[in-house]
Rosetta silent file (secondary structure, phi, psi, omega in degrees, C-alpha in Angstrom):
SEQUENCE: XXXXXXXXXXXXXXXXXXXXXXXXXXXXXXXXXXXXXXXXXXXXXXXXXXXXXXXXXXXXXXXXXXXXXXXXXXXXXXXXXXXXXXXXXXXXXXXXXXXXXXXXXXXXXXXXXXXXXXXXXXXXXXXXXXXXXXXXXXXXXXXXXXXXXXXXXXXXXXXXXXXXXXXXXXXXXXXXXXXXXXXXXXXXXXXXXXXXXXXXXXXXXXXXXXXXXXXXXXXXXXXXXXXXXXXXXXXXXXXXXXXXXXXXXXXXXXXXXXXXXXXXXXXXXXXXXXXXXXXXXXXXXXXXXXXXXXXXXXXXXXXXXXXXXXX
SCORE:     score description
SCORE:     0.000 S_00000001
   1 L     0.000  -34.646 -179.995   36.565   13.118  -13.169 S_00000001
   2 L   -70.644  -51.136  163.282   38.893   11.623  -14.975 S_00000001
   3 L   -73.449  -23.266  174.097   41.789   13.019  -14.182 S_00000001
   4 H   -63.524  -41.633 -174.669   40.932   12.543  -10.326 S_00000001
   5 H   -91.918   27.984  128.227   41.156    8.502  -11.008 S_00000001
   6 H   -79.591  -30.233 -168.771   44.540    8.793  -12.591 S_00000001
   7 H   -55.510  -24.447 -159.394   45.818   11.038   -9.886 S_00000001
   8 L   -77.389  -55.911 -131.052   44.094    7.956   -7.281 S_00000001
   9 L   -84.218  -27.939 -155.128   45.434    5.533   -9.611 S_00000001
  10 L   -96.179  132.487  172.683   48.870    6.199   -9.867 S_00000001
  11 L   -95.290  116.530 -142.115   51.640    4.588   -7.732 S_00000001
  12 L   -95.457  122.686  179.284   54.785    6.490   -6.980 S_00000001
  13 L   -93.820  155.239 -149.710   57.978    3.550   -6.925 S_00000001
  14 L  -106.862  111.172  156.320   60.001    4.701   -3.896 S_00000001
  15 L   -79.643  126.012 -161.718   63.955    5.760   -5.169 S_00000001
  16 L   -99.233  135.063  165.274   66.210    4.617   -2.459 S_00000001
  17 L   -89.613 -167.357 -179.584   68.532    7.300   -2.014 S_00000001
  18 H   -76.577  -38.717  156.524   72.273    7.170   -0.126 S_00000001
  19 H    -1.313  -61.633 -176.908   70.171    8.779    2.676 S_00000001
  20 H   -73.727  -83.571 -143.712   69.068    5.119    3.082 S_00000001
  21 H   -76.599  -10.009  168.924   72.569    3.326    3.242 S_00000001
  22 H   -19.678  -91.065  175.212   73.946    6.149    5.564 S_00000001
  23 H   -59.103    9.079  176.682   73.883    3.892    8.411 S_00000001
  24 H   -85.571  -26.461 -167.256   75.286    0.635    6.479 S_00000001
  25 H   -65.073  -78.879  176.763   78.061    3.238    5.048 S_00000001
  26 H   -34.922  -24.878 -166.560   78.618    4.401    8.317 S_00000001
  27 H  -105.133  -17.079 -162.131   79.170    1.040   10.128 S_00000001
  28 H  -113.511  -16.531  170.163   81.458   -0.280    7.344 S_00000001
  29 H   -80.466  -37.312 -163.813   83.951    2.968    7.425 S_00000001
  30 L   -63.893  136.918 -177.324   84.405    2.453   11.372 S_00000001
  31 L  -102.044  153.807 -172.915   87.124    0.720   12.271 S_00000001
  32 L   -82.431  151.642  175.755   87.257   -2.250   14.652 S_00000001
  33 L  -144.669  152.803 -171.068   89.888   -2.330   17.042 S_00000001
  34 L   -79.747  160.182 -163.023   90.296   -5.161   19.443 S_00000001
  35 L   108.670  -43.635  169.844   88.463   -5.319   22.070 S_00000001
  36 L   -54.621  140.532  177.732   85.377   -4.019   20.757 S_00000001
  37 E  -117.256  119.550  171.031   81.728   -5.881   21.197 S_00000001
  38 E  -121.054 -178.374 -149.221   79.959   -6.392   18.287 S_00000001
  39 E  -148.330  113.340 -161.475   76.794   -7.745   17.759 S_00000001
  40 E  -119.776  165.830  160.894   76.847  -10.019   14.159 S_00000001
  41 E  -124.968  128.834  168.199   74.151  -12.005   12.290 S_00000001
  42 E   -45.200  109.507  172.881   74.882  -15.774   11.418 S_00000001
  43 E  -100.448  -17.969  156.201   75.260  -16.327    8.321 S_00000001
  44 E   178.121  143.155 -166.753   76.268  -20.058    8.028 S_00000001
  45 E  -113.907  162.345 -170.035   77.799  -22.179   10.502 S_00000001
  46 L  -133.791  173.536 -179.902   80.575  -25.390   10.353 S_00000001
  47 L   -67.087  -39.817 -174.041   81.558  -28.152   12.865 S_00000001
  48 L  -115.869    9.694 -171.968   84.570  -25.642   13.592 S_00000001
  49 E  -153.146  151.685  144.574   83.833  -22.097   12.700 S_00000001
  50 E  -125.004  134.053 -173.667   81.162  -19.712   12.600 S_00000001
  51 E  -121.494  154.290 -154.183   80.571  -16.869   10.069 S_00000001
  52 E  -131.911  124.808  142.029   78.767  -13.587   10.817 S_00000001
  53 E   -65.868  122.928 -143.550   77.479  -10.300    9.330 S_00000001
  54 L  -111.657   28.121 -158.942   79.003   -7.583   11.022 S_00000001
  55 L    -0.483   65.798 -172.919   77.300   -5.010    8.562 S_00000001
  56 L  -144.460  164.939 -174.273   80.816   -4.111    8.056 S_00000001
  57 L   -92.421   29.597  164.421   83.206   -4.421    4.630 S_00000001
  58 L  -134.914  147.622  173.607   84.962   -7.812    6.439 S_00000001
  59 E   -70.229  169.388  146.096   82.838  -10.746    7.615 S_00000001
  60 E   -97.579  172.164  178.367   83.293  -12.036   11.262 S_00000001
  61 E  -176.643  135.281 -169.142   84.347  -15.480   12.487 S_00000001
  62 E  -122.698  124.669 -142.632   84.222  -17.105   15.587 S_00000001
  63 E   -95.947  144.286  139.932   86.359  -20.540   16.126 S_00000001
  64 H   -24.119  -74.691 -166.065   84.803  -23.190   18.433 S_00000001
  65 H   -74.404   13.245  173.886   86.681  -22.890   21.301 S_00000001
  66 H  -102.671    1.178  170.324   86.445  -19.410   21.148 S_00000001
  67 L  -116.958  -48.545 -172.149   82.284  -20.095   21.489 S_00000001
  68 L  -150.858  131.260  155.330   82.183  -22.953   24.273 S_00000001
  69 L   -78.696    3.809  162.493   85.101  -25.041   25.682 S_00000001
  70 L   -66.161  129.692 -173.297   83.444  -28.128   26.029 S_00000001
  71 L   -87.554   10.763  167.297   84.532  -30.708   23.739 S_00000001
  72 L  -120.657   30.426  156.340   81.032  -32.429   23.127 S_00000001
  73 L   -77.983  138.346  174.771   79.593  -28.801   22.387 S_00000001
  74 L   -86.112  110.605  152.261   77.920  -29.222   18.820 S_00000001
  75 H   -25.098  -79.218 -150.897   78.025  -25.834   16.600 S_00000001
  76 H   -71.240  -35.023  149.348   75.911  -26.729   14.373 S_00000001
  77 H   -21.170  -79.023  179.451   73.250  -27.749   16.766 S_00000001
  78 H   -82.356  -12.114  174.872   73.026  -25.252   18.901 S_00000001
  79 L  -108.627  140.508 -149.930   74.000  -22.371   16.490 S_00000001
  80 L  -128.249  159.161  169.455   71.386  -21.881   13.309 S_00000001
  81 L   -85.882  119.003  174.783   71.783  -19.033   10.738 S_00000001
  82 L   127.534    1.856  164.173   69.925  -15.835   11.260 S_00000001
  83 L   -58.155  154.788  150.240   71.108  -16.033   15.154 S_00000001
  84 E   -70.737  111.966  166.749   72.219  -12.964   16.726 S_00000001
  85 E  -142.816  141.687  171.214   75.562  -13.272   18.544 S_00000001
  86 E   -97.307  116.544 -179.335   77.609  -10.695   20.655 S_00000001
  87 E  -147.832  158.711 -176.472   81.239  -10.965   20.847 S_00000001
  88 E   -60.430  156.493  166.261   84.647   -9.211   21.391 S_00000001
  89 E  -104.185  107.465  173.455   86.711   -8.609   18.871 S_00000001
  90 E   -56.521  -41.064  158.120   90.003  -10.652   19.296 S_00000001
  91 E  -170.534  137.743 -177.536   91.766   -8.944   15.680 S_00000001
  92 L   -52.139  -22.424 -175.479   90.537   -6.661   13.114 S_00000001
  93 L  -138.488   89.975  174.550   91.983   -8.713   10.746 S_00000001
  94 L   -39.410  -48.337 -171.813   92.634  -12.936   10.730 S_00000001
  95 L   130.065  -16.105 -173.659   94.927  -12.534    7.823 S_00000001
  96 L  -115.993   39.213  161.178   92.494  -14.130    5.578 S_00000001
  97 L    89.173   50.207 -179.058   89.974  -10.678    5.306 S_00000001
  98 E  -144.570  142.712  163.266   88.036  -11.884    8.405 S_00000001
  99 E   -84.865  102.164 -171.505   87.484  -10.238   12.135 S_00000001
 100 E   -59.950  119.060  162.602   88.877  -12.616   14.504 S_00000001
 101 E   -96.782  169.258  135.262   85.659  -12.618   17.223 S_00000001
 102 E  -139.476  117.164 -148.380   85.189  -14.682   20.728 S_00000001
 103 L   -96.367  -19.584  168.824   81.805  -14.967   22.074 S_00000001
 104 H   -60.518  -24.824  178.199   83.598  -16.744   25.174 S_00000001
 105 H   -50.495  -60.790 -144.448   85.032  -13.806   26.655 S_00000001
 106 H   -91.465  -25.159 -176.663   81.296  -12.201   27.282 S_00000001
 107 H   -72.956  -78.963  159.666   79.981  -16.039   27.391 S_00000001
 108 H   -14.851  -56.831  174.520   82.447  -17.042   30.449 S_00000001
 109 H   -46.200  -75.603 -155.447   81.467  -13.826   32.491 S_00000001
 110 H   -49.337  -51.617  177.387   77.898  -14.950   32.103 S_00000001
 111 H   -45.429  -61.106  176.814   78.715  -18.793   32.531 S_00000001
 112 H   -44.133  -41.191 -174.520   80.664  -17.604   36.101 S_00000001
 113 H   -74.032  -39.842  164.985   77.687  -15.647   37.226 S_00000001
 114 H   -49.329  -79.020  160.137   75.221  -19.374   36.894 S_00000001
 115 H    21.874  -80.854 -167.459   78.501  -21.147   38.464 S_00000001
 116 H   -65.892  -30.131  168.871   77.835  -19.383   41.545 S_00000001
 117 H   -53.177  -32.882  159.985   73.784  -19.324   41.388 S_00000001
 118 H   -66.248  -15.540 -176.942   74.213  -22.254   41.228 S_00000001
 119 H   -85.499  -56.307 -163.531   76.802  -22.904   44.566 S_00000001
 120 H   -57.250  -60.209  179.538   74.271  -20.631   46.616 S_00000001
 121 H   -56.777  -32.654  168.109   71.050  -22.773   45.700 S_00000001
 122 L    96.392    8.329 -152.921   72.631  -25.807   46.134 S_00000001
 123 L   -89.655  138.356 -165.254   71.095  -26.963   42.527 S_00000001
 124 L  -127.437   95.463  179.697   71.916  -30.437   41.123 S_00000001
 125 E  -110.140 -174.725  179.794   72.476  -30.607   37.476 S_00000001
 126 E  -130.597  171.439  170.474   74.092  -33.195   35.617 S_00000001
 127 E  -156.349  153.542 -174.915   76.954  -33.091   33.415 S_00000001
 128 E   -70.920  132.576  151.600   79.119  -35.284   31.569 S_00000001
 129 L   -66.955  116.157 -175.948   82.849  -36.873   32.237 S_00000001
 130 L   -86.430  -39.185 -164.434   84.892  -35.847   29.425 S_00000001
 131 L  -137.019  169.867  164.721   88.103  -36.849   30.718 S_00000001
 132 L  -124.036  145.041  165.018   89.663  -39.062   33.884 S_00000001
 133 E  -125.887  175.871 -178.143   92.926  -37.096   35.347 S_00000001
 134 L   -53.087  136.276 -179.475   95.284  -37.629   38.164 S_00000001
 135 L    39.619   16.443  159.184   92.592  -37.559   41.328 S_00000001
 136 E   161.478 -122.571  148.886   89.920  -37.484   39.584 S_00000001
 137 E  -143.700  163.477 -160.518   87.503  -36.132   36.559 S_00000001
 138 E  -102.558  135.786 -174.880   87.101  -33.610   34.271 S_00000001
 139 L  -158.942  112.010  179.882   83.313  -32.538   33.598 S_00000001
 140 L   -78.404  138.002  171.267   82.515  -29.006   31.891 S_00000001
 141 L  -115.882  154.802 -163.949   79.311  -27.036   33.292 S_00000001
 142 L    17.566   52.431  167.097   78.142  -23.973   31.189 S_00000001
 143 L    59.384   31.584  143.255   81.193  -24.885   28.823 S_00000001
 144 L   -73.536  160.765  179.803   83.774  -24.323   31.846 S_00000001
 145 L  -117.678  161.492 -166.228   85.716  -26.895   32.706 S_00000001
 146 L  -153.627  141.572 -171.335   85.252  -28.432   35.915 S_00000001
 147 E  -131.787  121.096 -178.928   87.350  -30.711   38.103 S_00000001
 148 E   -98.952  107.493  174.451   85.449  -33.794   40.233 S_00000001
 149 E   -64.422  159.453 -136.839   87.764  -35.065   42.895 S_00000001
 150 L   -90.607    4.299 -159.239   87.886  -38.826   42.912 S_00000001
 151 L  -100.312  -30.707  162.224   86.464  -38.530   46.686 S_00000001
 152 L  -129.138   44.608  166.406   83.417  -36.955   45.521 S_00000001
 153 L   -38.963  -58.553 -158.897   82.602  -38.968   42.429 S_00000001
 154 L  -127.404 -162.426  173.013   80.328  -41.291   43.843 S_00000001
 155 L   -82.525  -29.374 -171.289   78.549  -41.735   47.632 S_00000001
 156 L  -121.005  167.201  175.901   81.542  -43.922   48.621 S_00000001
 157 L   -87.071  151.862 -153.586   84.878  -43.366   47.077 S_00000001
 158 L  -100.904  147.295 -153.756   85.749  -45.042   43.506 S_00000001
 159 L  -122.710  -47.810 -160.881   88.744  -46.716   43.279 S_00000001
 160 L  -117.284   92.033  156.599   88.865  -47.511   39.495 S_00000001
 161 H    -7.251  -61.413 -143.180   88.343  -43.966   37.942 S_00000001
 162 H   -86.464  -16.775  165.159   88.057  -44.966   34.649 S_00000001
 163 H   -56.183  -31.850 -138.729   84.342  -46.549   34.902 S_00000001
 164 H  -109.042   39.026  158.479   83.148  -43.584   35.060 S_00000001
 165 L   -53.033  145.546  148.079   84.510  -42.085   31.307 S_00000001
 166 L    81.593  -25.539  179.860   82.168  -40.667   29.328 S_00000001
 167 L   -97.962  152.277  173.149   79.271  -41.002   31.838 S_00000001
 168 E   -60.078  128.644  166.908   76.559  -38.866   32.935 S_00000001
 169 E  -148.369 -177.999  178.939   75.805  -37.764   37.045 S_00000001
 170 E  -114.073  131.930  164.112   74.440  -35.140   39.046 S_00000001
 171 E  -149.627  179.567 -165.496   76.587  -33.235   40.798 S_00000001
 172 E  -133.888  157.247 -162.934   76.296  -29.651   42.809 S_00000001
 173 E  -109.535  119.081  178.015   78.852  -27.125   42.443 S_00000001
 174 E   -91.143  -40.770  164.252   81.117  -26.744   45.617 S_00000001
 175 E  -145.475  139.338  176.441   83.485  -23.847   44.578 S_00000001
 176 E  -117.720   96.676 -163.408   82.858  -21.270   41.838 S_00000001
 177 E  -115.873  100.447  162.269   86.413  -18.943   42.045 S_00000001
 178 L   -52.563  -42.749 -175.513   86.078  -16.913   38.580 S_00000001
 179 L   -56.174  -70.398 -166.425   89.566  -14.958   39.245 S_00000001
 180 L   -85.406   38.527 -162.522   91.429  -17.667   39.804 S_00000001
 181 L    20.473   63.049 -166.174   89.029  -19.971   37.236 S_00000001
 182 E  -107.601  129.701 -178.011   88.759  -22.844   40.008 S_00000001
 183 E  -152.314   97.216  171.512   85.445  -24.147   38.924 S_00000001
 184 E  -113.231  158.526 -143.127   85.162  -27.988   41.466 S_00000001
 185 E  -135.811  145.715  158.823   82.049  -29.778   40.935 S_00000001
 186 E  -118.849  175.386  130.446   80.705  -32.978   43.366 S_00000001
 187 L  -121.509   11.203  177.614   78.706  -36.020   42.954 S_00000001
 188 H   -74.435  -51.192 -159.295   78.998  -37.480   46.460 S_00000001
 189 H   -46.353  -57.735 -169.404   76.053  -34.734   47.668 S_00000001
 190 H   -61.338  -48.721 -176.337   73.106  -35.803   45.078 S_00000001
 191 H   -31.807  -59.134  175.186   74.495  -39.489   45.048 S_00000001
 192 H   -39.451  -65.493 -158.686   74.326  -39.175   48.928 S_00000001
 193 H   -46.201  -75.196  154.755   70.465  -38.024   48.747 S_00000001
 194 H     6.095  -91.607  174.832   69.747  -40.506   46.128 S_00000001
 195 H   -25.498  -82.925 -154.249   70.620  -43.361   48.382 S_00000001
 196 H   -47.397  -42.278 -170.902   68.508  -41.430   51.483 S_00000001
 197 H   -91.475    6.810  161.093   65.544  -41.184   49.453 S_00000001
 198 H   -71.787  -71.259  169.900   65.940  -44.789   48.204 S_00000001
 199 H   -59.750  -26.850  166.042   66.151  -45.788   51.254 S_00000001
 200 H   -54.617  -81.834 -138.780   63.145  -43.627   52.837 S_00000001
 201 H   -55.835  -55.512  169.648   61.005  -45.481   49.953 S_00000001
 202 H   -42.990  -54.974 -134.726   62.609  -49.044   51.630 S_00000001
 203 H   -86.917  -39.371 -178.926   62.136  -48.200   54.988 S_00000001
 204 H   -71.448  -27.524 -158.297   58.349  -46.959   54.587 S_00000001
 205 H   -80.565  -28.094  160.779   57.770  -50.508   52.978 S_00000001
 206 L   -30.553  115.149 -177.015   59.468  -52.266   56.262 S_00000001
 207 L   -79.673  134.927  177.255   56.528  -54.152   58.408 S_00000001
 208 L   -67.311  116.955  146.687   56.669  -52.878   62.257 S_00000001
 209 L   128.678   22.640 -168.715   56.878  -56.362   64.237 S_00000001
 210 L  -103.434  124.265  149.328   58.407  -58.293   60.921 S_00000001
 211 E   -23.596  106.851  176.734   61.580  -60.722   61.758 S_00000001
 212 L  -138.779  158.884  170.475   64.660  -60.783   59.616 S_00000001
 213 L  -102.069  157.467 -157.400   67.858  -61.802   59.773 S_00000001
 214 L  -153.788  159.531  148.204   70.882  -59.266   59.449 S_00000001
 215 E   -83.726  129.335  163.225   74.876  -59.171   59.812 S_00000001
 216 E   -88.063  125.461  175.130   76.356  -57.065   62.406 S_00000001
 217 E   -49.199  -75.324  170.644   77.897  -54.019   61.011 S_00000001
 218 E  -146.517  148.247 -172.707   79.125  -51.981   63.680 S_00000001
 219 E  -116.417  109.186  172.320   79.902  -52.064   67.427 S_00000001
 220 L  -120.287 -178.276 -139.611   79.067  -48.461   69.600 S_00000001
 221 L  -118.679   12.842  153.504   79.303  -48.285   72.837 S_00000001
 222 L  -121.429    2.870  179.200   75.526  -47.506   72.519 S_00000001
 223 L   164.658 -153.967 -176.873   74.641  -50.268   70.307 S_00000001
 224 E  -140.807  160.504 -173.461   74.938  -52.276   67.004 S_00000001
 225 E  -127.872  137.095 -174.605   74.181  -51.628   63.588 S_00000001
 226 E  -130.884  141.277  152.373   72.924  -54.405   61.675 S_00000001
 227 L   -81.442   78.739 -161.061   72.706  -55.005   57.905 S_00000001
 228 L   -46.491 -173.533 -179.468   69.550  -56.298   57.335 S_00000001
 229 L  -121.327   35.944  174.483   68.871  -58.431   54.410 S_00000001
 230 L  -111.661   20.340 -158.991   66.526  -56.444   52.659 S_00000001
 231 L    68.842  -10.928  158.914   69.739  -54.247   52.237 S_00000001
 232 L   -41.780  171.044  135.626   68.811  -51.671   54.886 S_00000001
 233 L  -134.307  127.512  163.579   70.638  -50.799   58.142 S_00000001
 234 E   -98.726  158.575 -164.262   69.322  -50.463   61.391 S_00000001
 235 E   -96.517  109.515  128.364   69.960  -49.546   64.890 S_00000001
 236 L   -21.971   16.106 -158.988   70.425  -52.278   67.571 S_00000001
 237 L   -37.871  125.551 -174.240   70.328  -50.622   70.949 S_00000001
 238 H   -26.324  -87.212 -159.065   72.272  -52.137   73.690 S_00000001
 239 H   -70.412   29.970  147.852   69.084  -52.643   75.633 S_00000001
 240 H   -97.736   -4.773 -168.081   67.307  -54.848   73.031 S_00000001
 241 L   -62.026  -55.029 -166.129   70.184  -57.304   72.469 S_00000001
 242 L  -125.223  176.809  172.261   69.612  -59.530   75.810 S_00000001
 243 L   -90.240  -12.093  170.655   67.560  -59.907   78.456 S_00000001
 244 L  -114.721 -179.529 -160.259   69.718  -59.489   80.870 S_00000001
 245 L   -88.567  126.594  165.984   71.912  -56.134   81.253 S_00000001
 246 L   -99.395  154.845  166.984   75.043  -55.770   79.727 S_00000001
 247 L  -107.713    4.575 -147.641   77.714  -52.682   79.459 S_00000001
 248 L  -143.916  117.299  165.934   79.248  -53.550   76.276 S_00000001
 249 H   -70.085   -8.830 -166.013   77.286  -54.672   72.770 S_00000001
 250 H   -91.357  -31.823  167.857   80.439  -56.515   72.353 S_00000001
 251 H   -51.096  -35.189 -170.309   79.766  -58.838   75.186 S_00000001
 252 H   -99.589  -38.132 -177.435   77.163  -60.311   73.629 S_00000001
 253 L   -84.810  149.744  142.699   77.949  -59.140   69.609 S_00000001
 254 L  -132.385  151.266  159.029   81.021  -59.487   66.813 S_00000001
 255 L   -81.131  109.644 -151.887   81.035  -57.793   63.992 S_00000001
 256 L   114.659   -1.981 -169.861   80.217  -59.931   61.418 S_00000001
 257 L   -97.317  171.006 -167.109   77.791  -62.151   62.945 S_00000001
 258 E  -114.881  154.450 -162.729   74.384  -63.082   61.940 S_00000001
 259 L  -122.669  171.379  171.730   71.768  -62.349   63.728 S_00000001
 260 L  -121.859 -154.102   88.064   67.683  -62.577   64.182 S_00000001
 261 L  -153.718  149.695 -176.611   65.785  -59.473   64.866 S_00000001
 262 E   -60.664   82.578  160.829   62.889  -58.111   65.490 S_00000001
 263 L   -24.638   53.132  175.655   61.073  -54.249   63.640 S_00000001
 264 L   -38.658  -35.810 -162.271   60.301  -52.231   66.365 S_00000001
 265 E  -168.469  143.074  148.685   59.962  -48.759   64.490 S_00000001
 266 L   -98.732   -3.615 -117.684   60.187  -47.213   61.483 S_00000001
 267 L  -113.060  132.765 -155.386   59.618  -43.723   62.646 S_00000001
 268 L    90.011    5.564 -158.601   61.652  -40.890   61.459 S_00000001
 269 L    23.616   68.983  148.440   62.650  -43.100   58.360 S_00000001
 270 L  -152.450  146.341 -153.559   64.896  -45.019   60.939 S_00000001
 271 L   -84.327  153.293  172.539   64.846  -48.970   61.597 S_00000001
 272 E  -147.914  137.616 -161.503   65.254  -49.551   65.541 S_00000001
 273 L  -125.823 -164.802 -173.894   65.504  -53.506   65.933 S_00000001
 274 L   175.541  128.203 -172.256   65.504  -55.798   68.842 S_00000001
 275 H   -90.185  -45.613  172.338   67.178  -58.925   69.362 S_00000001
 276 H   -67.423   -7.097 -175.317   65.369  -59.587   73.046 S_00000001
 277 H   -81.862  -85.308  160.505   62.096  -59.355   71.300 S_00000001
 278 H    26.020 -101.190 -151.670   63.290  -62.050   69.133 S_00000001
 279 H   -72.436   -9.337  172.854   64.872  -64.493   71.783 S_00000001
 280 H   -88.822  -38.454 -159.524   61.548  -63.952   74.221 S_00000001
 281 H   -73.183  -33.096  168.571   58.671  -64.668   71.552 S_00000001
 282 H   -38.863  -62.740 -160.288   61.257  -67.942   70.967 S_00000001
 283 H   -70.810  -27.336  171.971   61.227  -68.836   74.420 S_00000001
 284 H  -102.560    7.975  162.069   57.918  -68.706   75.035 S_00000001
 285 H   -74.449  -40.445 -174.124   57.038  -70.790   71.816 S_00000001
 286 H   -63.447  -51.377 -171.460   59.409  -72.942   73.374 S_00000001
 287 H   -71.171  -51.477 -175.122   57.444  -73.260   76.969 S_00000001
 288 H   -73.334  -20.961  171.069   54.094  -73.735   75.103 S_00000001
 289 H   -94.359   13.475  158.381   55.083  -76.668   73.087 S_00000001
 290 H   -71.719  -15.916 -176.216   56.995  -78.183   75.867 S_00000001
 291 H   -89.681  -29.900 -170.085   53.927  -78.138   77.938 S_00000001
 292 H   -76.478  -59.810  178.640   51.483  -79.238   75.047 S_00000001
 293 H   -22.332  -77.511  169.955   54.071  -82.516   74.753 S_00000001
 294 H   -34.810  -56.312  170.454   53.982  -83.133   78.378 S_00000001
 295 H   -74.531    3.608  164.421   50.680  -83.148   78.426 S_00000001
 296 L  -118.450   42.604  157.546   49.896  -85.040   75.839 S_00000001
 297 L   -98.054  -48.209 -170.364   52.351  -87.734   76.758 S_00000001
 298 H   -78.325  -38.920 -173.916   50.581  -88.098   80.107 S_00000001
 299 H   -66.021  -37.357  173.738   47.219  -88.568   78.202 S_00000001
 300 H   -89.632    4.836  176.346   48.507  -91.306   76.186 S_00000001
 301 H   -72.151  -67.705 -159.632   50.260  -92.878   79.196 S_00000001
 302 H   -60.569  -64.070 -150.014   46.710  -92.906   81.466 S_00000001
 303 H   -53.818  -45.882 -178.138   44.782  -94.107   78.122 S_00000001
 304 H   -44.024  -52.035 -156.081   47.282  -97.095   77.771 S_00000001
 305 H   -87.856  -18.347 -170.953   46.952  -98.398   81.168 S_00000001
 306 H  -113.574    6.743  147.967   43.202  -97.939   81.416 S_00000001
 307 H   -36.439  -81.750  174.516   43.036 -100.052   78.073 S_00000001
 308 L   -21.039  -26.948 -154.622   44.033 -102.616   80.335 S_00000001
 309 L  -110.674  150.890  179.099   42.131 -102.676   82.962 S_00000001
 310 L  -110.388  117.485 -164.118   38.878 -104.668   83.122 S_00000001
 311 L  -115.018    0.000    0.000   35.600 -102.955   85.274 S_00000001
């Protein structure tokens, strides 16, 4: 009985033999050669370097711009110790007992393949201006560098570059060429949209049948475009300007002139105005108090005179 509860009792401590370090043994005789992808654990990271256990008998270390080329990526932010990261090996040896890594090689591939998911969808992210250059700005997406021509900065084109250091936009990615790393970026498309759905939001708030005054815009040979003063613009059509028939909006129109008009429609989120509605509802404002006058001129005429008179 006794001897059964020591036999129960007793706990055997587990001798680790080389059996167990085989595969650390094994990982740390192979030699690295460049080129190879290895797969490290972080072991502590700096504003400019990161260094990693390679379970090998040299650490690794991976450089910043050898992780992301953007120059407002943060290491230490986004990289924490006990991460996993896979990267080529640039040289078996730095010089100072370290394996020169770059997680950009295998990072770039990846980055290129979003690039384009992103050109096919048509997706509107934002990203920062880093830089202003000759014709335009510099703005990295997935730590790529990216070049925004100055034409499609904004909705209209920007004259003085240099506003726009340092600031955030949305832009949609117009060409993604990994071979020849052409990576061009816009911000006239979302900017554009912007506006239109800005303007949608105006345009539903526009009363059908409301008056306003406007500036003429533009002169077509089907109408005028006027800039209202709620900041909208709307469409004039030659056969609302006058009442009588014209062939030319120009006959009647300059560009630049102010105007009255009339809300016909909103419909479609587009304003369609009218100048003859205007100049009629005038005219016939006009006829009823000339007639209310008259007549009440003649009433105090006959009242005077029959003051006068004795019956």
């Amino acid at each position: 009985m006794s001897q059964e509860h020591n036999e129960t009792d007793v706990v055997e401590e587990k001798v680790e033999t080389m059996a167990d370090y085989m595969e650390e043994l094994e990982a740390s005789f192979q030699r690295v050669r460049k080129g190879d992808v290895l797969t490290g654990t972080v072991v502590s990271v700096t504003e400019e370097a990161v260094l990693l256990d390679l379970k090998y008998f040299a650490g690794g270390i991976i450089h910043k711009e050898d992780i992301n080329g953007d120059p407002d990526y943060h290491l230490a932010a986004e990289i924490h110790p006990g991460d996993e990261i896979t990267a080529t090996v640039l040289r078996p040896d730095d010089g100072e007992g370290n394996v020169l890594l770059s997680a950009k090689l295998l990072g770039d591939q990846k980055a290129w393949e979003t690039c384009s998911t992103l050109l096919n969808d048509r997706t509107i992210v934002t990203v920062k201006i880093t830089e202003i250059v000759k014709g335009g700005a510099v703005a990295y997406l997935e730590g790529i560098r990216g070049f925004i021509p100055a034409s499609k900065l904004a909705a209209e084109y920007v004259e003085d570059l240099e506003t726009y250091q340092g600031k955030s936009i949305e832009v949609t990615v117009v060409t993604a060429d990994e071979e020849n790393k052409k990576l061009i970026l816009s911000g006239r498309e979302p900017a554009l949209l912007k506006q239109k759905e800005e303007n949608n939001i105006k345009i539903a708030k526009c009363q059908v049948g409301a008056v306003m005054e406007g500036t003429v815009d533009s002169l077509k040979d089907y109408g005028a475009f006027i800039n209202l003063e709620n900041g909208l613009t709307g469409l004039l059509h030659i056969s609302q300007i006058s009442s009588q028939r014209i062939k030319h909006p120009g006959a009647v129109l300059k560009e630049g002139q102010k105007v009255k008009v009339k809300i016909l429609s909103t419909a479609d989120h587009k304003i369609s105005l009218s100048m003859k509605a205007v100049q009629e509802e005038e005219e016939a404002a006009e006829a009823v108090t000339f007639d209310y006058e008259e007549n009440g001129s003649a009433s105090t005429d006959l009242s005077a005179l029959l003051k006068g008179l004795k019956f």
